[in-house]
VOBA-1610 file (N, C-alpha, C; in pm, whole numbers, padded with zeros to 5 digits, always signed):
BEGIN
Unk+05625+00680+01864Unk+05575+00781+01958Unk+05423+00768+01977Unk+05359+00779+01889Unk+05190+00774+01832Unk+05149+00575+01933Unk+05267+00527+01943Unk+05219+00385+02052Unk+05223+00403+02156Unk+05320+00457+02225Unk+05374+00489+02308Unk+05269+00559+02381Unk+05218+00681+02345Unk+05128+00755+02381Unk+04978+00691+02409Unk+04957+00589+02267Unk+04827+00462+02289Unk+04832+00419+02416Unk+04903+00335+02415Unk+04933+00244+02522Unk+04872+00273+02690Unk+04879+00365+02753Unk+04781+00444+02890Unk+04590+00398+02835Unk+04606+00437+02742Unk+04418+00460+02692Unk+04373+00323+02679Unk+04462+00233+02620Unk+04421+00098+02598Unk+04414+00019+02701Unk+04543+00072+02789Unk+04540+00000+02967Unk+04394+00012+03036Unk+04345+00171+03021Unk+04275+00169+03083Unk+04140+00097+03032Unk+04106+00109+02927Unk+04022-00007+02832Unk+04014-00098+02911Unk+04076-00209+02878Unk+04094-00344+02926Unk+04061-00324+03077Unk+04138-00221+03169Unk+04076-00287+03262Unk+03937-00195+03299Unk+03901-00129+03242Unk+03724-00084+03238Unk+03649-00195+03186Unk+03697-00252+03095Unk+03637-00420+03037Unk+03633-00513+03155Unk+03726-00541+03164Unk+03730-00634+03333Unk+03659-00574+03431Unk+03632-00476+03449Unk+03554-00411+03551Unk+03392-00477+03516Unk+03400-00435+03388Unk+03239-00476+03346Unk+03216-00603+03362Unk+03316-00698+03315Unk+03268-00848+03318Unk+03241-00892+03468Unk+03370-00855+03522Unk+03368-00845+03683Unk+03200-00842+03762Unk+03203-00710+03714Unk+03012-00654+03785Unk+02914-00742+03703Unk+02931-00791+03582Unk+02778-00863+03541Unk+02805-01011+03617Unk+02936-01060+03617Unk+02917-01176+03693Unk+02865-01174+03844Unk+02933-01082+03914Unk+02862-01037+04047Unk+02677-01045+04068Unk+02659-00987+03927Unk+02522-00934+03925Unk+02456-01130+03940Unk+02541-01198+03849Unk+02491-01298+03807Unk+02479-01368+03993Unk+02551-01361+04045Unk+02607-01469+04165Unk+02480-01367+04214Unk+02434-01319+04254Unk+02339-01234+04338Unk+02241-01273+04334Unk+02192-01267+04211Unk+02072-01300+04114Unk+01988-01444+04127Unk+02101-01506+04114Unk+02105-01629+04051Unk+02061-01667+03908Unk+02074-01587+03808Unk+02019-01609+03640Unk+02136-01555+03574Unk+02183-01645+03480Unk+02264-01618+03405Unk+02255-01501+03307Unk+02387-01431+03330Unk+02347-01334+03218Unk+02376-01340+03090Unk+02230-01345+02990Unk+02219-01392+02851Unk+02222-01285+02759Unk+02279-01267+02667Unk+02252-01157+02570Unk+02144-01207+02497Unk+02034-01069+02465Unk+01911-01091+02429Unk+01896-01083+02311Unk+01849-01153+02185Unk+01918-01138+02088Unk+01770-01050+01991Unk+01885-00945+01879Unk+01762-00857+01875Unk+01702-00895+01730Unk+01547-00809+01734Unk+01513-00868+01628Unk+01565-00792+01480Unk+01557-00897+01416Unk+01662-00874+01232Unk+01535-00724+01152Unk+01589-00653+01100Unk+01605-00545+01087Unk+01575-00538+00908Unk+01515-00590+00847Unk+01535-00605+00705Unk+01485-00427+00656Unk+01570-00347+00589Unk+01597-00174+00572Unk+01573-00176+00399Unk+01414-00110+00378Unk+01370-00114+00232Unk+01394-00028+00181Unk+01453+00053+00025Unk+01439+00203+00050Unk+01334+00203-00095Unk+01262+00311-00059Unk+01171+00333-00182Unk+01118+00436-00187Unk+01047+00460-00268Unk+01000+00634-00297Unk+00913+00671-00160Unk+00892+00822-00210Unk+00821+00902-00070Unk+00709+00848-00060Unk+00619+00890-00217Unk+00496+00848-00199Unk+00449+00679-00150Unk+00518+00599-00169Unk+00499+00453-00143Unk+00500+00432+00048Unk+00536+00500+00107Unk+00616+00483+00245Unk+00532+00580+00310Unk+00450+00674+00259Unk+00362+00750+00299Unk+00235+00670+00424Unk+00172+00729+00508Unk+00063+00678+00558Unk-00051+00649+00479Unk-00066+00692+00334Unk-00209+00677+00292Unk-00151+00625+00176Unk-00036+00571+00157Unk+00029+00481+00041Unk-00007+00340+00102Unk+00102+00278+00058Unk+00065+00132+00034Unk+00174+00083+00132Unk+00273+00127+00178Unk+00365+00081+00240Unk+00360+00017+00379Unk+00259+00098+00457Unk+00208+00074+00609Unk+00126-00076+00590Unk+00058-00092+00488Unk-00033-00205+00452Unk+00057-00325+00438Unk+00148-00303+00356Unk+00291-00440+00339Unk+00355-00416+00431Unk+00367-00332+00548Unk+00486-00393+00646Unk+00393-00476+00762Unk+00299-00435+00743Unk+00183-00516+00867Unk+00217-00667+00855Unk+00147-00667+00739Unk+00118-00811+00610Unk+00270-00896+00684Unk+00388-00857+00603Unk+00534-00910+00584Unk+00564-00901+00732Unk+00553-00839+00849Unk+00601-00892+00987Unk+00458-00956+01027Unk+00431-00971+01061Unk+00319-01115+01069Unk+00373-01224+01007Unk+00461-01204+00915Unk+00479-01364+00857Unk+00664-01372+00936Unk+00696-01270+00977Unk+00839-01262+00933Unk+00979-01293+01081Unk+00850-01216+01181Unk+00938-01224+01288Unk+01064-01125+01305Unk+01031-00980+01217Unk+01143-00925+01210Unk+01095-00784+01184Unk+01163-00675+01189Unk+01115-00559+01162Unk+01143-00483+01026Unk+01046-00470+00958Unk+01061-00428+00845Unk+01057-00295+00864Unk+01158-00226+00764Unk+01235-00074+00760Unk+01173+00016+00618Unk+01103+00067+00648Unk+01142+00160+00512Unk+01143+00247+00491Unk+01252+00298+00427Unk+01357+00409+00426Unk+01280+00525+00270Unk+01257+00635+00258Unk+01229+00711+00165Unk+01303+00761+00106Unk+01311+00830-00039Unk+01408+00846-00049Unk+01393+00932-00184Unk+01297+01010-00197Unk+01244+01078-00355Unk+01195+01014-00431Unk+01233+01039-00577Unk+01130+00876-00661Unk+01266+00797-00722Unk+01241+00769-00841Unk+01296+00598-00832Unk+01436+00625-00881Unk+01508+00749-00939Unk+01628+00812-01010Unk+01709+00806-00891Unk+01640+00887-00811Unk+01702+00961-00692Unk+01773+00795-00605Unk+01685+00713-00584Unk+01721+00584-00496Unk+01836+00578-00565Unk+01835+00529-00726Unk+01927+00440-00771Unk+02083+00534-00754Unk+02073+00661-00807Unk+02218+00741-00738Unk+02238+00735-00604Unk+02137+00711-00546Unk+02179+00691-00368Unk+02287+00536-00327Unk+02198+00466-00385Unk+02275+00356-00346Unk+02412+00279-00442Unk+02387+00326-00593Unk+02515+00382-00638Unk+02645+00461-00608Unk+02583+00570-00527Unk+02701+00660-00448Unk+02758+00593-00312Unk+02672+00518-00258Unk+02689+00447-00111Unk+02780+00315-00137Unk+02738+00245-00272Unk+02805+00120-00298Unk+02827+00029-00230Unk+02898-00034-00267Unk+02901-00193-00076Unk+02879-00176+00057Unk+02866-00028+00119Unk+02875-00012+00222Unk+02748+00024+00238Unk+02649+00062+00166Unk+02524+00081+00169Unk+02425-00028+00304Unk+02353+00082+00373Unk+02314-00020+00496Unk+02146-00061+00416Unk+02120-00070+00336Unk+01989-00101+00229Unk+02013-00227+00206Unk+01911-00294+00198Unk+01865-00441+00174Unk+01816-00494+00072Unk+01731-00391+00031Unk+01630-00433-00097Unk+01582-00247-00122Unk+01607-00250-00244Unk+01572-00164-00292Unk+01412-00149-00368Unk+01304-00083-00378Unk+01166-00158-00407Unk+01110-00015-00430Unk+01094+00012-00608Unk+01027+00111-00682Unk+01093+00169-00800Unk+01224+00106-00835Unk+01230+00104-00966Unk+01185+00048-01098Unk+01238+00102-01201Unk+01091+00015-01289Unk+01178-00024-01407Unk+01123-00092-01529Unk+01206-00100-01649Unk+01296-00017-01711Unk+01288+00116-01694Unk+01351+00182-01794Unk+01466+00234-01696Unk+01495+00148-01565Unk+01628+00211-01494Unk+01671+00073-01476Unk+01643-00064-01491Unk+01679-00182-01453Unk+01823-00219-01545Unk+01823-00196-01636Unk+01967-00179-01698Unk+02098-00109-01641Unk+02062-00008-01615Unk+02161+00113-01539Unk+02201+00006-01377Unk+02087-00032-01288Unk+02110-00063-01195Unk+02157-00239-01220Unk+02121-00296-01313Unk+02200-00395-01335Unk+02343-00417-01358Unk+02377-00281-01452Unk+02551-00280-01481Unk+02594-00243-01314Unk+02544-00170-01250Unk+02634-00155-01137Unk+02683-00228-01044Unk+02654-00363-01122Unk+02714-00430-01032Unk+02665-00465-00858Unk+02572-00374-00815Unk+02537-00364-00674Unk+02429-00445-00619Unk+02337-00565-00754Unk+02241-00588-00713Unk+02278-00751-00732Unk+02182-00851-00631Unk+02246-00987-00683Unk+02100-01038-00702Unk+02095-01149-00774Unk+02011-01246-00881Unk+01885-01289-00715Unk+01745-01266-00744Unk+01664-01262-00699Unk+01619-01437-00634Unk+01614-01524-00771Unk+01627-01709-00761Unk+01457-01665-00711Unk+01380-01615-00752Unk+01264-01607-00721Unk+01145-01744-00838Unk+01103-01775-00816Unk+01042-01824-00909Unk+00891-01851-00954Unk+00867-01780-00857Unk+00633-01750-00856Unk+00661-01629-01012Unk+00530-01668-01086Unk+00497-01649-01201Unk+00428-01491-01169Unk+00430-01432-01235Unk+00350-01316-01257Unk+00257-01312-01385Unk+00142-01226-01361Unk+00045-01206-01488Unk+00053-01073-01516Unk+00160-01028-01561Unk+00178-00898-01625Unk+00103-00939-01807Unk+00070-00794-01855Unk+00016-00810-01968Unk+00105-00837-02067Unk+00235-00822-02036Unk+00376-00820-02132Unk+00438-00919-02086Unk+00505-01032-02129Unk+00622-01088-02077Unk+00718-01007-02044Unk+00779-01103-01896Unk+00886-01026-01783Unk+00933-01121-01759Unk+01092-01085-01797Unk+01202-01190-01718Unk+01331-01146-01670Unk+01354-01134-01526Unk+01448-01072-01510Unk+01527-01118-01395Unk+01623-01121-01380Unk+01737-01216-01312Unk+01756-01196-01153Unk+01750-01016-01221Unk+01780-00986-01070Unk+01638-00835-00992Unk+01572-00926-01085Unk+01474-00789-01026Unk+01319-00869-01035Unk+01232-00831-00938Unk+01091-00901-00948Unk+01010-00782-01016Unk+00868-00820-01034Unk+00813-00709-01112Unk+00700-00714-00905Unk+00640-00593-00877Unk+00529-00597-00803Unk+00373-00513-00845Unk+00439-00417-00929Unk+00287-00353-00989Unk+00310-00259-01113Unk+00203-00251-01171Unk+00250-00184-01337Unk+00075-00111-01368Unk+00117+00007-01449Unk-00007+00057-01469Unk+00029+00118-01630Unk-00040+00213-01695Unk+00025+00279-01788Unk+00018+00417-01763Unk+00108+00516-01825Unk+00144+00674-01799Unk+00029+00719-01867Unk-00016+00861-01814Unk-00143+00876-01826Unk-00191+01045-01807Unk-00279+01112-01902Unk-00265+01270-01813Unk-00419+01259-01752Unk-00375+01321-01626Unk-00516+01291-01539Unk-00612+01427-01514Unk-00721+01435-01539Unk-00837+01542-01515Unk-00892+01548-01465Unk-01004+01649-01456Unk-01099+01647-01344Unk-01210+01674-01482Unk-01304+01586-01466Unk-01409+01570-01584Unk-01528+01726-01547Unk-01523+01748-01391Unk-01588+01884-01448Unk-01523+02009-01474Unk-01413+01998-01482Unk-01355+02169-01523Unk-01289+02131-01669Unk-01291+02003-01747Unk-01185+01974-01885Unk-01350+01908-01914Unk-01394+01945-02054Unk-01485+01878-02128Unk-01385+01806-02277Unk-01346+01887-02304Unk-01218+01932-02457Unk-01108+01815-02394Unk-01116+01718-02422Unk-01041+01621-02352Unk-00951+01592-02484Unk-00810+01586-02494Unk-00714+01572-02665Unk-00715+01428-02629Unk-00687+01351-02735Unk-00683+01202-02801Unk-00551+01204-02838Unk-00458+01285-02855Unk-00290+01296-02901Unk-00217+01395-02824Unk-00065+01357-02828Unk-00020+01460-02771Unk-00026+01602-02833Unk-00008+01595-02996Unk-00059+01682-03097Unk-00220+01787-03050Unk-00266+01718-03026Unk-00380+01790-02959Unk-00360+01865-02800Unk-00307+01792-02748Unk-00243+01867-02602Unk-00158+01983-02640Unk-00063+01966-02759Unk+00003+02054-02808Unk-00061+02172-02834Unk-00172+02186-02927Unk-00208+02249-03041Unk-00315+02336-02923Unk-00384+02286-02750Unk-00484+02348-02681Unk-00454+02458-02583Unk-00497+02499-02493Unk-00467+02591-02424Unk-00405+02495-02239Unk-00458+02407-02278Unk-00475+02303-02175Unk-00308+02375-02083Unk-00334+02352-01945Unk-00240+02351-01895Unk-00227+02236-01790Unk-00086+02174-01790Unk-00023+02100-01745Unk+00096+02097-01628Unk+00121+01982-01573Unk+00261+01960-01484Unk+00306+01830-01516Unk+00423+01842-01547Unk+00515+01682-01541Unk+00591+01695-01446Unk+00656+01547-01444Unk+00768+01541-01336Unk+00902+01553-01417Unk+01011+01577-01335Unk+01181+01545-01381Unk+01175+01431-01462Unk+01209+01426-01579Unk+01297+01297-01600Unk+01413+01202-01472Unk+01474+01357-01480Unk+01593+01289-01430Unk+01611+01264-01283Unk+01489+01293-01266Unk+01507+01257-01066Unk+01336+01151-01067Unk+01239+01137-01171Unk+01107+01065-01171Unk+01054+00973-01247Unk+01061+00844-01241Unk+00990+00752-01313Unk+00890+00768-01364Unk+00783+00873-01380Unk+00711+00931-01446Unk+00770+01006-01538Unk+00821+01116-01537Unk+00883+01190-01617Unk+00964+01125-01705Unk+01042+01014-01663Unk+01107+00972-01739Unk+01034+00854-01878Unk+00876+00831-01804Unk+00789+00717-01883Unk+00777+00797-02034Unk+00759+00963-01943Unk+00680+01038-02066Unk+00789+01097-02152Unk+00902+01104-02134Unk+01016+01081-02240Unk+00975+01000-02312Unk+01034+00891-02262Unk+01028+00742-02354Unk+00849+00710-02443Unk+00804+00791-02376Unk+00630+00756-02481Unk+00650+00882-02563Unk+00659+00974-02563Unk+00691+01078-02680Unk+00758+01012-02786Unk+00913+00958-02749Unk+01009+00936-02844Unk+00939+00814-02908Unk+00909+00705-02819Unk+00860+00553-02855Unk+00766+00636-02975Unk+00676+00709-02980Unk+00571+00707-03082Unk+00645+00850-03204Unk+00694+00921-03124Unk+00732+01069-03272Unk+00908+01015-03332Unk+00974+00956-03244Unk+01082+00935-03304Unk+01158+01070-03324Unk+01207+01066-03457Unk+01304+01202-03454Unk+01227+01336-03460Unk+01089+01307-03464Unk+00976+01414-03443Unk+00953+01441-03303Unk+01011+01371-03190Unk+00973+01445-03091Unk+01014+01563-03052Unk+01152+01582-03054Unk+01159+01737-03017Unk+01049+01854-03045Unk+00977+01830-03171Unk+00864+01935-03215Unk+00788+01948-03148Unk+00749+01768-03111Unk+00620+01767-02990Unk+00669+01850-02875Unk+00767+01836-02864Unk+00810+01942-02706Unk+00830+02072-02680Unk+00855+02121-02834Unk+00801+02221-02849Unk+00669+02293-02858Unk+00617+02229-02910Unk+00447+02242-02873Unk+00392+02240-02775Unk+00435+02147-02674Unk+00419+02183-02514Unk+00452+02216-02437Unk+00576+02294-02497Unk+00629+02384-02370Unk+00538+02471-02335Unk+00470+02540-02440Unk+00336+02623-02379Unk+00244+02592-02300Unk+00229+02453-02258Unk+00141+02390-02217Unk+00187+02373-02013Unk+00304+02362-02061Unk+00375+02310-01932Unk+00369+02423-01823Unk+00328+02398-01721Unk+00327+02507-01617Unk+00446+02543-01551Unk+00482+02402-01483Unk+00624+02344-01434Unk+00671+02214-01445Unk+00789+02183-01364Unk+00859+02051-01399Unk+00885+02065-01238Unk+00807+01921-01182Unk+00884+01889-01067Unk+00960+01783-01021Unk+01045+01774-00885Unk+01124+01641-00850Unk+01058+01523-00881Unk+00947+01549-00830Unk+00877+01416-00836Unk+00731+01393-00860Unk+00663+01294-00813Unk+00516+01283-00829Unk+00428+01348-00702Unk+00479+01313-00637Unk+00355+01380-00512Unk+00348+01557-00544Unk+00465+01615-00559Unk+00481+01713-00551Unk+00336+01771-00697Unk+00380+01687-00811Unk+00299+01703-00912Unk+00174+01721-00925Unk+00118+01558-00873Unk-00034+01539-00829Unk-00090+01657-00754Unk-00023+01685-00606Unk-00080+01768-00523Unk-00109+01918-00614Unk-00034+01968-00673Unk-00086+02077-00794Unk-00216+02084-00894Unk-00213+01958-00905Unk-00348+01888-00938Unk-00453+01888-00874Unk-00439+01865-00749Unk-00554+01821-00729Unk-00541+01979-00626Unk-00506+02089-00572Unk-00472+02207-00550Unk-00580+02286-00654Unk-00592+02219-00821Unk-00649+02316-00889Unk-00587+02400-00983Unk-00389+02395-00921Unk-00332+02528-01018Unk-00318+02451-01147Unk-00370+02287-01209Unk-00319+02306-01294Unk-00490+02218-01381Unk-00486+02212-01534Unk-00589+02161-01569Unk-00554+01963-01559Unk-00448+01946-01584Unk-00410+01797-01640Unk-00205+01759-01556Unk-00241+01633-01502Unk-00106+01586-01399Unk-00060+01441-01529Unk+00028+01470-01511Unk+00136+01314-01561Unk+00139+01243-01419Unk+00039+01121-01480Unk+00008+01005-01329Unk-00007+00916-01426Unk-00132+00830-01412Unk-00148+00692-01378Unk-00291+00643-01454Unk-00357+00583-01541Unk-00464+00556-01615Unk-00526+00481-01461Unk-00443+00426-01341Unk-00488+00403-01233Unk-00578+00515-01135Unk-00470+00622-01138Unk-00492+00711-01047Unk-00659+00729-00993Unk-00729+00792-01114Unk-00882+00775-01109Unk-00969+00706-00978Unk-00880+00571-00970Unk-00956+00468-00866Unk-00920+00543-00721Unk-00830+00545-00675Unk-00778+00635-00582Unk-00876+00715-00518Unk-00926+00834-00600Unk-01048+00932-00628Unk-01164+00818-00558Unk-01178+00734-00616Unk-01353+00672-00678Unk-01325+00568-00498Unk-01215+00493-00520Unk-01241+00459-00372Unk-01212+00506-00272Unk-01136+00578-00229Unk-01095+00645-00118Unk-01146+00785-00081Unk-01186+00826-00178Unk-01277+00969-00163Unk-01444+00932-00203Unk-01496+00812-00203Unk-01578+00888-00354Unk-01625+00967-00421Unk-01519+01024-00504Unk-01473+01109-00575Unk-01462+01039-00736Unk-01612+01097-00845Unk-01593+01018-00975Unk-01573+01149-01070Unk-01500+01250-01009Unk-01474+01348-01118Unk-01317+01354-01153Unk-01296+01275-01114Unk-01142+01273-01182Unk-01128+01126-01346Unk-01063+01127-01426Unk-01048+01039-01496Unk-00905+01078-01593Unk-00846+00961-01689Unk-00738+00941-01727Unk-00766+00987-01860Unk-00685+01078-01965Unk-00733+01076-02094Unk-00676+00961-02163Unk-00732+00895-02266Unk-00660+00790-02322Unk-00662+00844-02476Unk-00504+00864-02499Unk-00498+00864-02628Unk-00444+00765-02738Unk-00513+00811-02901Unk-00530+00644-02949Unk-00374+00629-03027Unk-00289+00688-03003Unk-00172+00670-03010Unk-00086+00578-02914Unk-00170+00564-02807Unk-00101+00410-02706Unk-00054+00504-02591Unk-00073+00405-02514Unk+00006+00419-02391Unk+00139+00384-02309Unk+00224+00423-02273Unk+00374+00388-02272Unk+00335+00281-02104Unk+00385+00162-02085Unk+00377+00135-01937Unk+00487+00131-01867Unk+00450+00145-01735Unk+00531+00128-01642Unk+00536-00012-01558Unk+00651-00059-01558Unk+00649-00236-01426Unk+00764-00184-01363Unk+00679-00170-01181Unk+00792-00134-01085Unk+00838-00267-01060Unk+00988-00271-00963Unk+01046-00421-00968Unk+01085-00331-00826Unk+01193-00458-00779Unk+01211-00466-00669Unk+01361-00569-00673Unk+01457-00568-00635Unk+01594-00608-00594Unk+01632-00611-00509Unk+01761-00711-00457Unk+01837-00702-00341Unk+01976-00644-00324Unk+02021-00621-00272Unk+02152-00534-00311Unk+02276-00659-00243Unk+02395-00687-00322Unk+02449-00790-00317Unk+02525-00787-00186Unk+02542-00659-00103Unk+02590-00664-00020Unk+02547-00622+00096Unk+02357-00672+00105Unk+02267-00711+00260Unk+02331-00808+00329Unk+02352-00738+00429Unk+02363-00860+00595Unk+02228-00925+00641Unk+02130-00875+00529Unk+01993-01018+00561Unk+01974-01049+00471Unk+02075-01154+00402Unk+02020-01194+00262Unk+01921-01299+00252Unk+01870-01359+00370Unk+01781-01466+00366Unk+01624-01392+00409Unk+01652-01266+00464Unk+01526-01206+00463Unk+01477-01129+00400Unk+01578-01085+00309Unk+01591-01017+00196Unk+01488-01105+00093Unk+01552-01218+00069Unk+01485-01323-00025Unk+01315-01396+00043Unk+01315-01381+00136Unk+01175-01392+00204Unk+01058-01269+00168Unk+01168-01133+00149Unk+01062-01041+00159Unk+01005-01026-00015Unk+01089-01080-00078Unk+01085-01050-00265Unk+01009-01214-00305Unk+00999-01291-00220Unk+00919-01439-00234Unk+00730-01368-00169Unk+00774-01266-00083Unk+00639-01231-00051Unk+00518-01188-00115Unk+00613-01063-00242Unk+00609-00991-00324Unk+00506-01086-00437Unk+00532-01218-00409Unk+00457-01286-00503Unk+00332-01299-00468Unk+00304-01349-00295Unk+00237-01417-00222Unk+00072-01310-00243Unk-00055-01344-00220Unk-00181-01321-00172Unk-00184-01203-00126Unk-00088-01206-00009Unk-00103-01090+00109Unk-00036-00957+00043Unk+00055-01002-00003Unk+00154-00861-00079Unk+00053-00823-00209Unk-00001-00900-00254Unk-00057-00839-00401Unk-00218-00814-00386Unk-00280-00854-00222Unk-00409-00788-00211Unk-00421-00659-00144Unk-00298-00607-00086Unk-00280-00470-00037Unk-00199-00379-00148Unk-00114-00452-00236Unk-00062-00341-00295Unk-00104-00233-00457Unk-00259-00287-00400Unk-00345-00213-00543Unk-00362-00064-00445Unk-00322-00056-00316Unk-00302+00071-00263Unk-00252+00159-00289Unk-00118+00108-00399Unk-00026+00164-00420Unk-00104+00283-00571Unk-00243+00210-00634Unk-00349+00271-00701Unk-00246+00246-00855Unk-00192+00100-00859Unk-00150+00049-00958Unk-00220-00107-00991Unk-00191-00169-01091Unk-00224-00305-01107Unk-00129-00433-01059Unk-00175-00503-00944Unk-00077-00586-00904Unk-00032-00695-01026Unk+00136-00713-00970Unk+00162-00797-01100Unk+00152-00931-01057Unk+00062-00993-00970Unk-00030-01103-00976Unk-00166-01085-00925Unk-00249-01121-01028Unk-00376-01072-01039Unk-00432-01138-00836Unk-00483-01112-00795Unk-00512-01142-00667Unk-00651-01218-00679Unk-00685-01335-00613Unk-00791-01422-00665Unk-00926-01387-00637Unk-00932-01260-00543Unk-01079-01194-00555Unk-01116-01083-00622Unk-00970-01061-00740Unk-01012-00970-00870Unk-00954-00818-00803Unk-00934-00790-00865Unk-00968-00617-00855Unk-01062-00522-00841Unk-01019-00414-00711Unk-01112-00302-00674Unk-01192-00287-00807Unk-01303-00208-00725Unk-01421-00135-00823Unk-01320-00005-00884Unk-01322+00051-01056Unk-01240+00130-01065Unk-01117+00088-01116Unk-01086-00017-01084Unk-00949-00047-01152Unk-00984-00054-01281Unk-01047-00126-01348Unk-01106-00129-01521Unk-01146-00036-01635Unk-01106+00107-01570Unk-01138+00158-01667Unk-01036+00248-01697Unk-01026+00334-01823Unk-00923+00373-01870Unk-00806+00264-01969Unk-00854+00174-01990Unk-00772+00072-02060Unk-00722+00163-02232Unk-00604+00192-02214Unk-00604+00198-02379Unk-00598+00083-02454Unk-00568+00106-02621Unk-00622-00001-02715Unk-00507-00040-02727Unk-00347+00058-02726Unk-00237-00008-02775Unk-00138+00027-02628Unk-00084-00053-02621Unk+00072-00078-02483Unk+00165-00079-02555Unk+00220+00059-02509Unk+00392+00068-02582Unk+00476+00037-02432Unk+00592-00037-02434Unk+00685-00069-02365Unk+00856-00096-02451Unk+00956-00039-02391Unk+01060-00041-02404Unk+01111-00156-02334Unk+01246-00268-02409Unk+01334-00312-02338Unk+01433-00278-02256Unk+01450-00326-02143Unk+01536-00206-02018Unk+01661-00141-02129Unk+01719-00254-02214Unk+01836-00249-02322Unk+01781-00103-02392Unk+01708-00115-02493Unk+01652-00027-02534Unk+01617+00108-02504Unk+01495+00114-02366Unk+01528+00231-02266Unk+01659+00294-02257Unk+01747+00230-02223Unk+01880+00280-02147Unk+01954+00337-02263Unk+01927+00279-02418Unk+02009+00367-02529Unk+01919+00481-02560Unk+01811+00479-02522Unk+01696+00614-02622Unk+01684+00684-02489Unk+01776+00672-02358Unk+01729+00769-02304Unk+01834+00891-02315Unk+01901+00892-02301Unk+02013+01022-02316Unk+01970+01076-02430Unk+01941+01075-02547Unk+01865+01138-02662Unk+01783+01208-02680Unk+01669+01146-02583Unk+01584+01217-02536Unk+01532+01279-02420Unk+01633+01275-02378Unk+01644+01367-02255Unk+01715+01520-02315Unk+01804+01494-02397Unk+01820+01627-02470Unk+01780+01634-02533Unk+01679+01586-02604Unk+01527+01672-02683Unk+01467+01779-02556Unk+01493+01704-02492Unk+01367+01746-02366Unk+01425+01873-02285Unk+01562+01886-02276Unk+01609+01941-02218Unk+01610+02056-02328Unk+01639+02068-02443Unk+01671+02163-02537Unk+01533+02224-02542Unk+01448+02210-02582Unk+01326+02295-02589Unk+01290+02314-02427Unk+01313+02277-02298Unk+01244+02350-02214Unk+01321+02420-02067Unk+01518+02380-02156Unk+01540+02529-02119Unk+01569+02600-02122Unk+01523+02695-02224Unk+01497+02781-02324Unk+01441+02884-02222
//
């Protein structure tokens, strides 16, 4: 019955099709120019955090750069911070219209490796990260270390430990763990250094904590707003301030307990319909042009760029670099995420 009934709609199809071919050939005999389909340009669709894709981020700077070389239109798609992507395109799975995914970092590269969704990069330009990096299916593009950021004239009383952040009046904002690659750094640097002592530490700062937000912009902007004394950012951030404002009252506290780092990476997802521009755009990632604009991003490119680094990038260095293996990360994080969760929500 259900064909039967088809059958009228499809007639008329076909011959609305013939109608069309009919009239472009007409058009053609009139004309005299063949009619060519114009073929459009390739579409390569990035998705990455808000702040990166922003106008005064770094993103507008690399799509300039990468279509100049590319012949194609580069896409990029926002999408919260780096938690939020990876459930996005986890939930979307093969059918996902994303190409390259670009702002996750070590301590989610495990998770997004088991899923199966990402394929092997075959990249092979060297990076000068301060840590050895080797990874199959993911490039590194910039890395800084986690960091609480001030404003040097309203904080003199600057703490050297989290113990001291604990123990002050100081008030603060972090991000989510579970939706922010920040939030989630400062998990993993609590636990990396207190171990089964962190929960205490988190207790000690719950007093400290003002709020907990989705993400980083949301954070910073509180910061720099005033409502709060100290932001979970970037031993980078500072430069930001110093070049783009000059602005030298902001700075990073460094405490001598170490600093946890962050290396964002970048992947292709195994099931892009531009996998050759896909692999052009993560070969770029290596190139001059990608790593002399993306200190915009107010991180350290992970190839040093051959006319050095902005004024500002150099300072704030701590003495010790704590880093997790993605392996590692991915077992100490559920643990401490319910440390984290148990004392703050209470």
């Amino acid at each position: 019955m259900e064909y039967l009934q088809a059958r009228p709609i499809l007639s008329q199809l076909e011959e609305d099709m013939k109608t069309s071919i009919l009239a472009l050939g007409f058009v053609s005999v009139l004309t005299g120019f063949p009619c060519v389909a114009v073929a459009k340009t390739p579409v390569l669709t990035v998705l990455t955090y808000d702040g990166f894709s922003e106008e005064w981020g770094a993103g507008p700077s690399v799509e300039k750069a990468f279509e100049a070389s590319c012949s194609c239109d580069l896409k990029f798609v926002a999408s919260g911070d780096a938690a939020t992507m990876l459930a996005r395109v986890q939930m979307e799975g093969k059918s996902s219209d994303i190409d390259v995914v670009f702002g996750l970092d070590t301590n989610l590269t495990e998770a997004a490796t088991a899923s199966g969704l990402f394929a092997p990069h075959g990249q092979k330009w060297k990076n000068t990260l301060p840590v050895s990096f080797s990874d199959s299916y993911f490039v590194p593009y910039d890395w800084s270390w986690f960091a609480f950021v001030y404003n040097k004239n309203k904080l003199s009383d600057v703490p050297k430990t989290f113990e001291e952040l604990a123990a002050s009046d100081i008030k603060v904002v972090i991000e989510d763990p579970r939706s922010s690659t920040p939030g989630l750094g400062l998990l993993l640097w609590i636990k990396t250094i207190y171990g089964d002592k962190a929960k205490e530490i988190w207790t000690g700062l719950a007093d400290n904590i003002v709020t907990v937000t989705p993400g980083w912009s949301e954070a910073y902007g509180m910061f720099t707003e005033g409502e709060v004394d100290m932001v979970l950012s970037y031993t980078t951030s500072p430069a930001y301030h110093l070049i783009a404002e000059n602005d030298d009252t902001k700075a990073a506290a460094v405490f001598d307990e170490g600093h946890y780092m962050q290396i964002e990476v970048a992947g292709k997802l195994a099931a892009t319909d531009q996998p050759e521009l896909a692999d052009q755009f993560l070969a770029f990632i290596g190139s001059e042009d990608f790593q002399s604009v993306i200190t915009k991003n107010w991180m350290y490119p992970s190839v040093t760029p051959s006319a050095g680094l902005p004024e500002g990038f150099d300072r704030s260095h701590p003495a010790k670099s704590l880093l997790l293996s993605p392996t590692d990360a991915a077992a100490m994080r559920d643990e401490a995420l319910a440390e984290w969760q148990a004392v703050l929500s209470k």
